[in-house]
C-alpha positions as CSV (number, residue, x, y, z in Angstrom):
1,X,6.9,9.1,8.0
2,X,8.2,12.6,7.1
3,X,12.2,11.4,7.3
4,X,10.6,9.1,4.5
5,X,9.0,12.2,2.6
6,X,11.8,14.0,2.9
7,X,14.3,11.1,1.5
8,X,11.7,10.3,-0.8
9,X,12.1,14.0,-2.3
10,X,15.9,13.6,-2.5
11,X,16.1,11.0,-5.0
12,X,13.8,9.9,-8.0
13,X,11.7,6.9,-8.1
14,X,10.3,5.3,-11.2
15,X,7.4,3.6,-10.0
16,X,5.6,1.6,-7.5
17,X,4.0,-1.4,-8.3
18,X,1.8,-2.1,-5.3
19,X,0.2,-5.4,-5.1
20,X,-3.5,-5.9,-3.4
21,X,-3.1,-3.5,-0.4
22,X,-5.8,-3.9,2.3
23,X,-8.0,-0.3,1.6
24,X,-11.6,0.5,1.5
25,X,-11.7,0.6,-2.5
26,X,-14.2,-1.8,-1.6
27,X,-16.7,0.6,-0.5
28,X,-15.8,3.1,-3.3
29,X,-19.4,2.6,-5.2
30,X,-21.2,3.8,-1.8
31,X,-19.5,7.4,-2.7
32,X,-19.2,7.3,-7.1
33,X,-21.4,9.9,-8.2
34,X,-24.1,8.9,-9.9
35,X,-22.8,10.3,-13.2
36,X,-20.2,7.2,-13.0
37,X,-22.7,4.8,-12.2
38,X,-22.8,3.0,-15.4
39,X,-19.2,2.9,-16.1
40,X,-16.8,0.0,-15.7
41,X,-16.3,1.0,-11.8
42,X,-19.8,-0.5,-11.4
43,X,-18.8,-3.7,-12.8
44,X,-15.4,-3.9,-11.2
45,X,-17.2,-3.7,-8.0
46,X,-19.6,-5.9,-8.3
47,X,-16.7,-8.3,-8.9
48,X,-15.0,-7.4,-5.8
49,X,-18.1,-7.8,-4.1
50,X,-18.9,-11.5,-5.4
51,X,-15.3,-12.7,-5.1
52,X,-15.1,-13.1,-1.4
53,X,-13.3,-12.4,1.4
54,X,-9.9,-12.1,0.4
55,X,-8.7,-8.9,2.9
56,X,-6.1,-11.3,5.3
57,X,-4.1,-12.0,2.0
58,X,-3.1,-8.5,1.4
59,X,-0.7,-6.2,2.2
60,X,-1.5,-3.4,5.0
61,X,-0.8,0.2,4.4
62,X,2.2,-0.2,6.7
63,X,3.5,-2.8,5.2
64,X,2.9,-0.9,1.7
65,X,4.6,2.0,3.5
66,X,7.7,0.5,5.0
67,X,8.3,-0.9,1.5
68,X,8.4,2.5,-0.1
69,X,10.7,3.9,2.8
70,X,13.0,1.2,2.3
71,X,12.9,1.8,-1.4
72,X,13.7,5.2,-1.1
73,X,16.1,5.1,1.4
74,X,18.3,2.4,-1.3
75,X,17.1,5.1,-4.6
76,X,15.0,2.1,-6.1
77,X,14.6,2.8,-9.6
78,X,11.2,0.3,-9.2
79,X,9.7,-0.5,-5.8
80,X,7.8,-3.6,-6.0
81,X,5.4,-4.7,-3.0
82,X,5.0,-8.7,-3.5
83,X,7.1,-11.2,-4.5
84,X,4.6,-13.2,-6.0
85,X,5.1,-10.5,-9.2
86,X,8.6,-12.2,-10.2
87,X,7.3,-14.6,-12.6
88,X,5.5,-13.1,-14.6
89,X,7.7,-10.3,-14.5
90,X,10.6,-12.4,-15.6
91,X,7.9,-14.3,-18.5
92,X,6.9,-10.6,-19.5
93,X,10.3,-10.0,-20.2
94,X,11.1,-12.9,-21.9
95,X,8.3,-12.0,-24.0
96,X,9.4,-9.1,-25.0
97,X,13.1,-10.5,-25.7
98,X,11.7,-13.5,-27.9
99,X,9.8,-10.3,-30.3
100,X,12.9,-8.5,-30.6
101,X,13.3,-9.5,-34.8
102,X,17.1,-11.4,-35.9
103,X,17.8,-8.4,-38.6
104,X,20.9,-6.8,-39.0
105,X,21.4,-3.9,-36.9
106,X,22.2,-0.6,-38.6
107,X,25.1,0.3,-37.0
108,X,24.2,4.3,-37.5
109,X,20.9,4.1,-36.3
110,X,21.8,2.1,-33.4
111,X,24.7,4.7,-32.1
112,X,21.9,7.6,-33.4
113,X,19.3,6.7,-31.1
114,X,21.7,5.1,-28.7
115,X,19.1,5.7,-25.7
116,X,16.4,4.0,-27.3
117,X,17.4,1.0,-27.0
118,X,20.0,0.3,-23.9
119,X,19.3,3.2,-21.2
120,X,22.7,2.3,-19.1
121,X,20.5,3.6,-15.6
122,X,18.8,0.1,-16.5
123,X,22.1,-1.9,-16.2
124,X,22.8,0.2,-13.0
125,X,20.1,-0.7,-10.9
126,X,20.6,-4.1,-12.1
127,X,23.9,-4.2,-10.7
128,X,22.7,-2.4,-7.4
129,X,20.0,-4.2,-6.3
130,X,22.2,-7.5,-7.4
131,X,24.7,-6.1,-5.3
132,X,22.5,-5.4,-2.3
133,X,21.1,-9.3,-2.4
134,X,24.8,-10.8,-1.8
């Protein structure tokens, strides 16, 4: 686990988006302070606790943890845990390409504010994690 730390510290990760990772989040409202009792932790949990026994379908802290070494080890812009996020991933982003308006672009703005709107590190990992799929 420290050769992860320590590649982990070499190169920059945006983010991990963990799916449902086996924990004892669970049992968090046996600890909460009782100044937090009446926030929306109380209700979450009592959610948790009425929606049964769901613990076998997620991921273990190993698993979690081999993921993030892996994704460090490649320089993962976005490490991702579960599969299962791809389509509505791909329907998010489709979303968000069908609210982009049909206007003329203003040229000057567009080269102005260049990183704004196309961030080329974007097209990069694109590329790289394309390439590492072949």
């Amino acid at each position: 686990m420290h050769a992860c730390r320590a590649r982990a510290a070499r190169h920059r990760l945006l983010g991990l988006l963990p799916g449902a990772v086996q924990s004892n989040i669970a049992e968090a409202g046996k600890t909460r302070p009782a100044a937090l009792a009446d926030t929306g932790y109380a209700e979450s949990d009592k959610r948790r606790q009425q929606g049964g026994n769901f613990f076998h379908l997620f991921r273990t802290k190993e698993e979690v943890g081999q993921r993030c070494c892996r994704g460090s080890s490649t320089t993962s812009f976005y490490i991702m845990t579960h599969s299962e996020f791809r389509q509505g991933v791909e329907d998010r982003a489709q979303a968000l390409c069908a609210a982009v308006p049909d206007l003329p672009e203003n040229e000057e703005y567009k080269r102005t504010f260049s990183l704004l709107f196309r961030n080329p590190i974007h097209a990069a990992e694109t590329a790289r994690q394309r390439k590492g799929k072949t």
